[in-house]
BALOBA-1460 file (C-alpha; in Angstrom, 3 decimals):
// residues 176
<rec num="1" residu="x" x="87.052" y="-86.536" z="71.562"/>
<rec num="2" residu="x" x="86.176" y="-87.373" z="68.002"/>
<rec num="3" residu="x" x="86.481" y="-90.784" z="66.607"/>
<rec num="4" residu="x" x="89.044" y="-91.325" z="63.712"/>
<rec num="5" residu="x" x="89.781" y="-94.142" z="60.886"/>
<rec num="6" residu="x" x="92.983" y="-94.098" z="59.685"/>
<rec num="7" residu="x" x="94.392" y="-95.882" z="56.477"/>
<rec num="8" residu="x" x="97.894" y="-96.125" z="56.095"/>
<rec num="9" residu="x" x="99.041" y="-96.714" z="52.128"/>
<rec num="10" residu="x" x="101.039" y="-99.510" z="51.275"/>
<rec num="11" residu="x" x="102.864" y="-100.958" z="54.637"/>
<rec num="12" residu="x" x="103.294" y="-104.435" z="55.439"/>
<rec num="13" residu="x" x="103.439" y="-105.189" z="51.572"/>
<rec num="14" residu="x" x="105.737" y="-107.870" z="49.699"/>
<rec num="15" residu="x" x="108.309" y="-106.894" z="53.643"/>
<rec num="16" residu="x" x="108.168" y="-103.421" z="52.459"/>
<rec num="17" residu="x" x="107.634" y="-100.695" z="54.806"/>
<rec num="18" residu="x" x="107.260" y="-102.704" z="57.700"/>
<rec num="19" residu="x" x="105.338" y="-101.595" z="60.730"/>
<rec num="20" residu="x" x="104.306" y="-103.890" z="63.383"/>
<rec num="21" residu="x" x="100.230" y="-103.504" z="64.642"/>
<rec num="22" residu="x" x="101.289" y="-103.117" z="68.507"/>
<rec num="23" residu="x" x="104.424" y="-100.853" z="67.765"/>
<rec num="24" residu="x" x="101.912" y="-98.606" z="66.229"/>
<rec num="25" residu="x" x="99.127" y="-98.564" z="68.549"/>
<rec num="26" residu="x" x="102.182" y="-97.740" z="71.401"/>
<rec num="27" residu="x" x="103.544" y="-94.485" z="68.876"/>
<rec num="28" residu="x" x="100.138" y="-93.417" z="68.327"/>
<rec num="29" residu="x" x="99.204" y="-93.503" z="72.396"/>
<rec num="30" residu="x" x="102.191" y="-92.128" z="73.327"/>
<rec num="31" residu="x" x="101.708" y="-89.000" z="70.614"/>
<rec num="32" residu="x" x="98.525" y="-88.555" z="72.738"/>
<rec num="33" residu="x" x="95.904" y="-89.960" z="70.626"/>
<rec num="34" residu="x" x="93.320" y="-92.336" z="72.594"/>
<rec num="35" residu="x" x="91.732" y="-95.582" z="72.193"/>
<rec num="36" residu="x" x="93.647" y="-96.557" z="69.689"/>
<rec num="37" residu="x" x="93.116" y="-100.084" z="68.019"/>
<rec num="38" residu="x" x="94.253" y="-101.886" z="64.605"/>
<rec num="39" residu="x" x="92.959" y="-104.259" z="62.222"/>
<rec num="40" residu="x" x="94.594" y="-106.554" z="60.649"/>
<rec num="41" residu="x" x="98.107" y="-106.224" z="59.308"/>
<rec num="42" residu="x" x="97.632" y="-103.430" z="56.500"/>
<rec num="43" residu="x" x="97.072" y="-100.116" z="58.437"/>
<rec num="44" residu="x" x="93.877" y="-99.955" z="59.925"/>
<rec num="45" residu="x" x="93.967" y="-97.874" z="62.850"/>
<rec num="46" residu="x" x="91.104" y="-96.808" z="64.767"/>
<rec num="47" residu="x" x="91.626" y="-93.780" z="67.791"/>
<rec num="48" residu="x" x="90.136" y="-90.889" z="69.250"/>
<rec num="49" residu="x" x="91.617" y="-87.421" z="69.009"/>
<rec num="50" residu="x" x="90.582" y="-84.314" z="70.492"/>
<rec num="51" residu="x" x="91.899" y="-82.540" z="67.323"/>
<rec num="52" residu="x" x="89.177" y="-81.813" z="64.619"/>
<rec num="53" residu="x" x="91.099" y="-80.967" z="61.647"/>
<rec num="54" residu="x" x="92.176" y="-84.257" z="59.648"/>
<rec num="55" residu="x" x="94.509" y="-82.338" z="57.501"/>
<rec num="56" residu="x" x="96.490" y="-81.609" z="61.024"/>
<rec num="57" residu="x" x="95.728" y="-85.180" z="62.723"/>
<rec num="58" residu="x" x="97.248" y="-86.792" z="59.112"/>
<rec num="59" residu="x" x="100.269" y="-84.429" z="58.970"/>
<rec num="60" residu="x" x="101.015" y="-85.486" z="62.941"/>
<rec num="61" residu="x" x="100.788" y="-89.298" z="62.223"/>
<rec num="62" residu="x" x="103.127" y="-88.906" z="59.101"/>
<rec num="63" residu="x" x="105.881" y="-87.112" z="60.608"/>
<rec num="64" residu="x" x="105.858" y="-89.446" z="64.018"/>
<rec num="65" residu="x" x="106.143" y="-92.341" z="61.938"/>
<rec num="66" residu="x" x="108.605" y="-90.534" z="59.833"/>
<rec num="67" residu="x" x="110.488" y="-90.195" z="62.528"/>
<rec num="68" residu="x" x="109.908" y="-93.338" z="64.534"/>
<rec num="69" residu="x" x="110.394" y="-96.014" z="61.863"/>
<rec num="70" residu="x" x="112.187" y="-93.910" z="59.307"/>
<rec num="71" residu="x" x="110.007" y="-94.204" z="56.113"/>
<rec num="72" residu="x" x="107.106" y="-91.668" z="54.438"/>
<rec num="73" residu="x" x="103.721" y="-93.457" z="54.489"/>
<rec num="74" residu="x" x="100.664" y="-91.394" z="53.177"/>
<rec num="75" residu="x" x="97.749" y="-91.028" z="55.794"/>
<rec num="76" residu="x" x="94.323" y="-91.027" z="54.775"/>
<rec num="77" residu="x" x="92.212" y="-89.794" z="57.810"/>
<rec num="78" residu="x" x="88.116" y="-90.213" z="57.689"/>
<rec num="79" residu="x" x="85.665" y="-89.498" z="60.381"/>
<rec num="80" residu="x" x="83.202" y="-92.532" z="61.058"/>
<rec num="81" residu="x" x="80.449" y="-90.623" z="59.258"/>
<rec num="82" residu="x" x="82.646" y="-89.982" z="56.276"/>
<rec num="83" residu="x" x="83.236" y="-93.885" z="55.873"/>
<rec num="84" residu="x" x="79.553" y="-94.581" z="56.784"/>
<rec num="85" residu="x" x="78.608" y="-92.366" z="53.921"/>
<rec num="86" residu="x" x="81.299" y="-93.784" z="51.762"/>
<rec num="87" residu="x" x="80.073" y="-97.556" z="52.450"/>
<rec num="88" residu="x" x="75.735" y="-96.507" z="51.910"/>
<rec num="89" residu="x" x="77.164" y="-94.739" z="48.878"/>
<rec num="90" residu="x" x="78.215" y="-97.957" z="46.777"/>
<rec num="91" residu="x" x="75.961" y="-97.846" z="43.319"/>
<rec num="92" residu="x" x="76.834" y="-101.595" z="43.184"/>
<rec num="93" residu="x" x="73.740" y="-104.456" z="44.533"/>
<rec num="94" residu="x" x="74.761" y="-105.893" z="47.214"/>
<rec num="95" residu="x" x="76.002" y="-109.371" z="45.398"/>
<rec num="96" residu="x" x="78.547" y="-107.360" z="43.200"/>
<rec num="97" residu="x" x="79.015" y="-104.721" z="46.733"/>
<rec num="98" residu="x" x="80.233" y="-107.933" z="48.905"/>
<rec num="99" residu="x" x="82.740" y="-108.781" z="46.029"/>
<rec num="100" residu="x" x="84.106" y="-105.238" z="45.741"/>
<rec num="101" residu="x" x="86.560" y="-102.862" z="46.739"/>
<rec num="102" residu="x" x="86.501" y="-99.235" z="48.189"/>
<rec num="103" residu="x" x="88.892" y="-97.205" z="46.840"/>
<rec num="104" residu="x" x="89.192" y="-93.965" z="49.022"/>
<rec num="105" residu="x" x="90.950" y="-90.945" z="47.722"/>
<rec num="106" residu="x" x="92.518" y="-87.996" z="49.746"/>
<rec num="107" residu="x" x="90.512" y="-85.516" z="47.838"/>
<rec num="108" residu="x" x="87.226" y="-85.037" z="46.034"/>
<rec num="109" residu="x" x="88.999" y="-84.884" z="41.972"/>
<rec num="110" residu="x" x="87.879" y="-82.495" z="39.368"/>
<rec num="111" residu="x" x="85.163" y="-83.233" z="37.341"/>
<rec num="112" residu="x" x="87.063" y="-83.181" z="34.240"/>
<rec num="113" residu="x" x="89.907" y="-85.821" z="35.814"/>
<rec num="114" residu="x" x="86.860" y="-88.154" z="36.649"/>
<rec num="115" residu="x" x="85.861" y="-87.544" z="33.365"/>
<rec num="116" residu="x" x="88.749" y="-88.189" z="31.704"/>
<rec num="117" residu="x" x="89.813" y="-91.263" z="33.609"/>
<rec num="118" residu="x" x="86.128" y="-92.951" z="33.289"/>
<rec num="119" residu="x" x="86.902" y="-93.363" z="29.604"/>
<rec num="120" residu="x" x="89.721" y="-96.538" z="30.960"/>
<rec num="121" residu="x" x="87.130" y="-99.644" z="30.713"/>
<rec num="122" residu="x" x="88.594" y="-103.082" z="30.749"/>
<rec num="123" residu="x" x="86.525" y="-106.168" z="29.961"/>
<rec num="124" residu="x" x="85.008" y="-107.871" z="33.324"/>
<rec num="125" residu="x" x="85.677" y="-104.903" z="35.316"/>
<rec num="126" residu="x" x="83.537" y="-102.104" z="36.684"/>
<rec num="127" residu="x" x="83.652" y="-98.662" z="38.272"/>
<rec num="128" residu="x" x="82.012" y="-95.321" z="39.503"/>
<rec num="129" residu="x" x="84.001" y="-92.636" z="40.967"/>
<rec num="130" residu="x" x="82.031" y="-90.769" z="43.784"/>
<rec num="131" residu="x" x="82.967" y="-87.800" z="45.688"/>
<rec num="132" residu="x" x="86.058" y="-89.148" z="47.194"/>
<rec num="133" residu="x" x="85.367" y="-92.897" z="46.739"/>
<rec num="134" residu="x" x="86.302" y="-95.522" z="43.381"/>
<rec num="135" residu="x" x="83.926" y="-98.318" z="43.788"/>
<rec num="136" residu="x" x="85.877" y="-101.165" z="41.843"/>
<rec num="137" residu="x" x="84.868" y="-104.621" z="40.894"/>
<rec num="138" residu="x" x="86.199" y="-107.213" z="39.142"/>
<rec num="139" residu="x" x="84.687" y="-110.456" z="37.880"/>
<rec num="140" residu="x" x="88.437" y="-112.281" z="38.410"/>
<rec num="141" residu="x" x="89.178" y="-110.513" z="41.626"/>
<rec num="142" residu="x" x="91.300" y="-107.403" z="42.385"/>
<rec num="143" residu="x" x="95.084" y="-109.353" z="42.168"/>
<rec num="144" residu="x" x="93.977" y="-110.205" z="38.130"/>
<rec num="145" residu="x" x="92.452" y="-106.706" z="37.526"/>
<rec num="146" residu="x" x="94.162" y="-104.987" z="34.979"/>
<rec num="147" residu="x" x="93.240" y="-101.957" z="36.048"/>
<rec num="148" residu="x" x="95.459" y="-100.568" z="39.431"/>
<rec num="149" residu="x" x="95.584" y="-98.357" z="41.676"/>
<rec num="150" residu="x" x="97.947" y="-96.336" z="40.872"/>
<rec num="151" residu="x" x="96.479" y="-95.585" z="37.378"/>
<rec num="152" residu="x" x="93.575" y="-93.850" z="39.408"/>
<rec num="153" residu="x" x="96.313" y="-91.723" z="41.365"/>
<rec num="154" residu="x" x="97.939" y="-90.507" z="38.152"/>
<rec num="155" residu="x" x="94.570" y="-89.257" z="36.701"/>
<rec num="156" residu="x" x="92.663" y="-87.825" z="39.530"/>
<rec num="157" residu="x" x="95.836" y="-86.232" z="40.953"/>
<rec num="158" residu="x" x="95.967" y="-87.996" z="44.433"/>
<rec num="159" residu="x" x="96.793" y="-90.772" z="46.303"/>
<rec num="160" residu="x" x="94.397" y="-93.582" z="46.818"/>
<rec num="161" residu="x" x="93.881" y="-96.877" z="49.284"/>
<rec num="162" residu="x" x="91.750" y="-99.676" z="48.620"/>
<rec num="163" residu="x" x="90.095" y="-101.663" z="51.622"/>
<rec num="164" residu="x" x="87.457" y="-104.807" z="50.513"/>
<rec num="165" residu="x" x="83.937" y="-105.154" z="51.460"/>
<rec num="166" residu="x" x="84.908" y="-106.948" z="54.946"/>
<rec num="167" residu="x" x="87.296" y="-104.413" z="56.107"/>
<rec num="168" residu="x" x="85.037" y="-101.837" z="55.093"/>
<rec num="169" residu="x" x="82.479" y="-103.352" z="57.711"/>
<rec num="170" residu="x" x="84.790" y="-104.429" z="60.650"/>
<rec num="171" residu="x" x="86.299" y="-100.698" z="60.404"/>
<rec num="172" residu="x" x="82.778" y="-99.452" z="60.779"/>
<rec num="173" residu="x" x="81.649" y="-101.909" z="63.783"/>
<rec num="174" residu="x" x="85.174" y="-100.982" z="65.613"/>
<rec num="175" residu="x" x="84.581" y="-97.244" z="65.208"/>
<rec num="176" residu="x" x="80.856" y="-97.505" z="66.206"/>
């Protein structure tokens, strides 16, 4: 059995796509997945699977909650080690680090993408693309960035979630 983090996009937001913590962990044991916890309210789920591939363990989760609560939510699957390496990988100091946010893409982009979207700057604000990881931070917090997102999504060509500093480390003590 391999450990899994899982990071649903967008539920529990403004009562949109509502999925409650418990109802989850019950869909997820009963599709045969093990050990499965949440944290907090915005779809943190960490389980064990004896599947390997992620592309196959994301594709399972979004068709049974497809089918159980009746909406599409995009799965982002990442092996402890992945969101080890992801955390150790922030070029921020640890001041600016605490105050940030990890924005984890589905895929690695193209060089020319990260290129091309690294030439967005907005005053206050800062970011390095890595591998499969936006480090953002913002001097006024990320509800007054101007920058979003879903601007990231539209120029690397893939869907994105962002967890903060705090989930980043609870996610990593639960999956230890």
């Amino acid at each position: 059995m391999t450990t899994f983090v899982l990071l649903l996009k967008g539920i529990n937001v403004g009562g949109h796509k509502k999925i409650p913590m418990a109802d989850l962990r019950d869909l997820l044991t009963k599709s045969g997945f093990k050990n499965v916890k949440t944290y907090i309210q915005s779809g943190n789920v960490i389980l064990e699977s004896a599947a390997n591939d992620i592309a196959e363990i994301e594709s399972d989760i979004t068709a049974v909650i497809l089918k159980h609560f009746g909406f599409q939510v995009s799965v982002l699957v990442k092996t402890r080690h992945d969101l080890e390496r992801i955390f150790n990988s922030s070029p921020f100091f640890e001041e600016k680090k605490k105050a940030s946010y990890f924005i984890m893409l589905h895929k690695t982009p193209d060089a020319d993408l990260v290129r091309e979207a690294s030439k967005t700057v907005y005053e206050g604000e800062a970011y390095h693309i890595i591998n499969d990881c936006m480090y953002f931070y913002c001097e006024a917090g990320f509800g007054q960035a101007k920058f979003n997102v879903s601007f990231i999504e539209r120029k690397l060509n893939t869907f994105a979630t962002a967890r903060n500093y705090n989930t980043m480390l609870k996610l990593l003590s639960l999956s230890a």
